[in-house]
N, C-alpha and C positions, 0 to 999 in steps of 0.2 A: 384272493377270495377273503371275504370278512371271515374274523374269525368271532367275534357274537352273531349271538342268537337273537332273534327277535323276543322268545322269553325271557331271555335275560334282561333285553333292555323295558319289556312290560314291567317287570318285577322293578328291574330300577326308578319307572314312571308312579311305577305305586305308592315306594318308599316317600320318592319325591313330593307326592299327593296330598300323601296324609300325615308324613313325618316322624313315624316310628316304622321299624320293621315290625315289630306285631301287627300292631294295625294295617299295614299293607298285607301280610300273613292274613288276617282274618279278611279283606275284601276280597283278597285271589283265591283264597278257600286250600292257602298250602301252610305246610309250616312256616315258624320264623327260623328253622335254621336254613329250609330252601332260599326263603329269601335274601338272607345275609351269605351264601353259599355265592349266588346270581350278582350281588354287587361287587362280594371280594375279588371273583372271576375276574368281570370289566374292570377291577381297577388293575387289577393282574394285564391284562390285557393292551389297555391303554395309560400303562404305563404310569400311573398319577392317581392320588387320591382323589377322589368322586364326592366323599362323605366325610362328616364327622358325625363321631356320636357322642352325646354328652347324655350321664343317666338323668333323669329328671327333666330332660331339654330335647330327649327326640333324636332327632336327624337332620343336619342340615347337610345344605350342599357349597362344598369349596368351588371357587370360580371355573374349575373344568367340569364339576358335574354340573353345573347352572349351564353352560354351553350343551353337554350331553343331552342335558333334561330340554332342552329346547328343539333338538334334533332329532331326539327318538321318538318325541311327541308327533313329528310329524311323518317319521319313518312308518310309526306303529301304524298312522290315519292312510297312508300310501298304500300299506303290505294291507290291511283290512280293504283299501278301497277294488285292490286289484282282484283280493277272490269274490268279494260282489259280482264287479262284471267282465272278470274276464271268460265265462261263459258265454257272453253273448258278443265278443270280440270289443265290448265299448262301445256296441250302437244301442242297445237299449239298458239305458237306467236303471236299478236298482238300491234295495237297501233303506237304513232310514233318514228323514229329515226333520229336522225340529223346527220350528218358524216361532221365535216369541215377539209378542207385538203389548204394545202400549194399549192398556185399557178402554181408553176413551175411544181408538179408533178400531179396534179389534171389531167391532159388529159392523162396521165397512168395511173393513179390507179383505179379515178373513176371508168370508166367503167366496169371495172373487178367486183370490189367491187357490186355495183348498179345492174347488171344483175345475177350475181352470186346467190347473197344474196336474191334478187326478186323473182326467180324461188324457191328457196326455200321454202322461207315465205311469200308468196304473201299476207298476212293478214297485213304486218309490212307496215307502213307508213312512207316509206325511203326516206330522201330528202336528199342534201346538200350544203356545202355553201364555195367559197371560198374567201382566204385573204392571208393575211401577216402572218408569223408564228407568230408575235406577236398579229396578232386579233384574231389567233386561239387558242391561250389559255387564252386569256383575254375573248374569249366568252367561252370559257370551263368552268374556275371560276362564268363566269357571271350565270351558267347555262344557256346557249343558244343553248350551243350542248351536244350531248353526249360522241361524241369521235372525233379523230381530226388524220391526217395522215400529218407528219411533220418532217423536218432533224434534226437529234439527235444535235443539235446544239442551243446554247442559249433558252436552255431549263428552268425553271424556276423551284423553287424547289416542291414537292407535288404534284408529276405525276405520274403515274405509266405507262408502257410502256411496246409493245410487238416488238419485229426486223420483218421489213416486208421482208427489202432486203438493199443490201449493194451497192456501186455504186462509180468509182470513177472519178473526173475529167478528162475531157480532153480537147485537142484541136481542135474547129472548123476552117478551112482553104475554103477559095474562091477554084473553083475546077480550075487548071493551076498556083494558087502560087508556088512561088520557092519550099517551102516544104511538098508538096501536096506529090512528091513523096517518102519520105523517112517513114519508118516506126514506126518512134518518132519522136520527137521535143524536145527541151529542152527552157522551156521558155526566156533561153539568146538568141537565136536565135533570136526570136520574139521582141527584145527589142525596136529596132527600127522603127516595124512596127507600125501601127495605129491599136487602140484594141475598141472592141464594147464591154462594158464590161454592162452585166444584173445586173443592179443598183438594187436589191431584196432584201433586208436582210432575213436572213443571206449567202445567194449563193454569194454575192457581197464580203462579211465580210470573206467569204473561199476565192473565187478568189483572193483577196489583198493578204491573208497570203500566198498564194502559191507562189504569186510574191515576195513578201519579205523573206522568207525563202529561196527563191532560188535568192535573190539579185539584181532582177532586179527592175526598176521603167519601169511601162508601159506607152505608151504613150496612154492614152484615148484618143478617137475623138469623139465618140459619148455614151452615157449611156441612158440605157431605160427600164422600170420592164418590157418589154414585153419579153417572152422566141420567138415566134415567128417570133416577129420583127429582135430583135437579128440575126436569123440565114436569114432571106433576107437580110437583109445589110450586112452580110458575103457573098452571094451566090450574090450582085451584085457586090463584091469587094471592098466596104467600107471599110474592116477591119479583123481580125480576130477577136474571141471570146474564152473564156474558158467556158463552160456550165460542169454541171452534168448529166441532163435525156438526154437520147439520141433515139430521134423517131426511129422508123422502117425504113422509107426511107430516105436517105442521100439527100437529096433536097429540097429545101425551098417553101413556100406558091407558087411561082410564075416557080415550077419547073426547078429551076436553082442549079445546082449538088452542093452540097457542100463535103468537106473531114473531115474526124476523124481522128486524131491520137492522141494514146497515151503520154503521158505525162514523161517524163525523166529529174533526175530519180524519178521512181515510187513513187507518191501522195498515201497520207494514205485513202483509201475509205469513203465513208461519208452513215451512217447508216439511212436509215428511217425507220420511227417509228411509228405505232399507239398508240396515248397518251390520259389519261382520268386523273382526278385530284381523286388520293388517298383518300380523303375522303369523297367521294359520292360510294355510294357502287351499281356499275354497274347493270341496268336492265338485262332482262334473255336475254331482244334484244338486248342491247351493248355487254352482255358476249356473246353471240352467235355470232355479228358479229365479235369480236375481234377472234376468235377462226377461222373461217371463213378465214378472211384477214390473219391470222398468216399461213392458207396451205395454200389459194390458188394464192395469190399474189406470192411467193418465185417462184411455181413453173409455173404461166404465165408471169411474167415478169422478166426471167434472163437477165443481162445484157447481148447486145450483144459486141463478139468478135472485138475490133476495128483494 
């Protein structure tokens, strides 16, 4: 039989976290001699120093507590997953789920995802969060979420990923621009107009290369992370824009028409993705919602015909 505790190795995971024993002290609400008491134990224990402590420098961890701290991390997610549900034997769900998703696509997919998933498992404690694709897996690592819905694009290595849907650039046009009527555009056309372009990474970091690939220099007038904004400063004739998500209704916040057209020639599609980090070994609620989002997203939101 083991002989630690699972508080013991909390209290280790804390240390690990934040890098002082005080401040681990002060996030578990104990003292700092419990918790220097809980690591001397396990080194006691497993026979090997776990830490160093240098004053002015914290806590680190020698190359067996790096191994510990990767193991108790997922001990602790097991021993917490089991009193969730083992009331109900593991046939129904519980507990909570984090879902953070990419800006731009967040007012698509959310919703599908969040009501879907709700009616199912009404026991699961679904929330989510948005950002930047780079908060989104910087809180994924951090442990802050458990899975993240984001464009197959500057992706970071130690992800693992399901294809939710594919989607490809186009051109947003003011409704009576000169090429509102034509059924593509070719971004030379557009070279001299004024461009609103969605300053996002990485939708920003696509848009440019489309433009350079295809030779042109835009002329910016205005940049802004809003997707919204974007498309009303299009629809009062500010500019055009290149976007990916494309709403249901061709009109902007203020009900002012705006045009889609495709893009010539044809832009390579850009994948989105729900993404989790490889080596945390997914809850039965992340596997379930990953599973979830993988059918039901493809087939509520196909892209529409532009």
């Amino acid at each position: 039989m083991a002989r630690y505790t699972l508080r013991q190795l909390s209290y280790f995971v804390a240390v690990a976290e934040t890098g002082t024993i005080a401040a681990a002290a002060d996030e578990l609400r104990v003292s700092p001699t419990a918790v220097a008491a809980a690591v001397r134990e396990l080194e006691r224990i497993f026979r090997t120093q776990l830490t160093v402590r240098r004053k002015a420098h914290g806590v680190s961890l020698t190359p067996a507590g790096s191994y510990l701290f990767s193991h108790a991390v997922r001990l602790l997610r097991d021993a917490e997953e089991l009193e969730l549900n083992a009331s109900s034997g593991g046939q129904e769900l519980s507990g909570p789920l984090v879902v953070g998703c990419y800006l731009t696509v967040a007012a698509t997919i959310l919703p599908v995802l969040l009501e879907g998933f709700s009616v199912n498992h009404p026991k699961v404690q679904l929330d989510f969060v948005e950002g930047t694709q780079d908060e989104m897996q910087e809180r994924l690592f951090a442990g802050e979420l458990d899975l993240a819905v984001v464009y197959d694009m500057d992706l970071r290595p130690g992800l693992g990923s399901v294809l939710l849907y594919e989607v490809a650039a186009y051109v947003l046009l003011p409704d009576g621009h000169r090429l509102a009527g034509q059924e593509q555009v070719t971004l030379a056309a557009l070279a001299e107009d004024p461009m609103i372009l969605l300053d996002a990474p990485p939708s920003s970091h696509h848009t440019m290369s489309l433009f350079e690939d295809a030779g042109v220099q835009p002329r910016i007038r205005y940049r802004t992370t809003d997707f919204e904004l974007t498309r009303s400063l299009v629809g009062r004739g500010a500019g055009y824009s290149v976007l990916v998500q494309r709403p249901a209704v061709d009109a902007s916040y203020e009900g002012r028409q705006v045009v889609a057209r495709p893009i010539v020639p044809a832009v390579k599609p850009i994948a989105v993705r729900m993404i989790w980090p490889e080596a945390i070994r997914l809850t039965d609620r992340a596997r379930t919602m990953v599973n979830y989002a993988a059918s039901a997203v493809p087939n509520t939101l196909r892209p529409r015909p532009l």
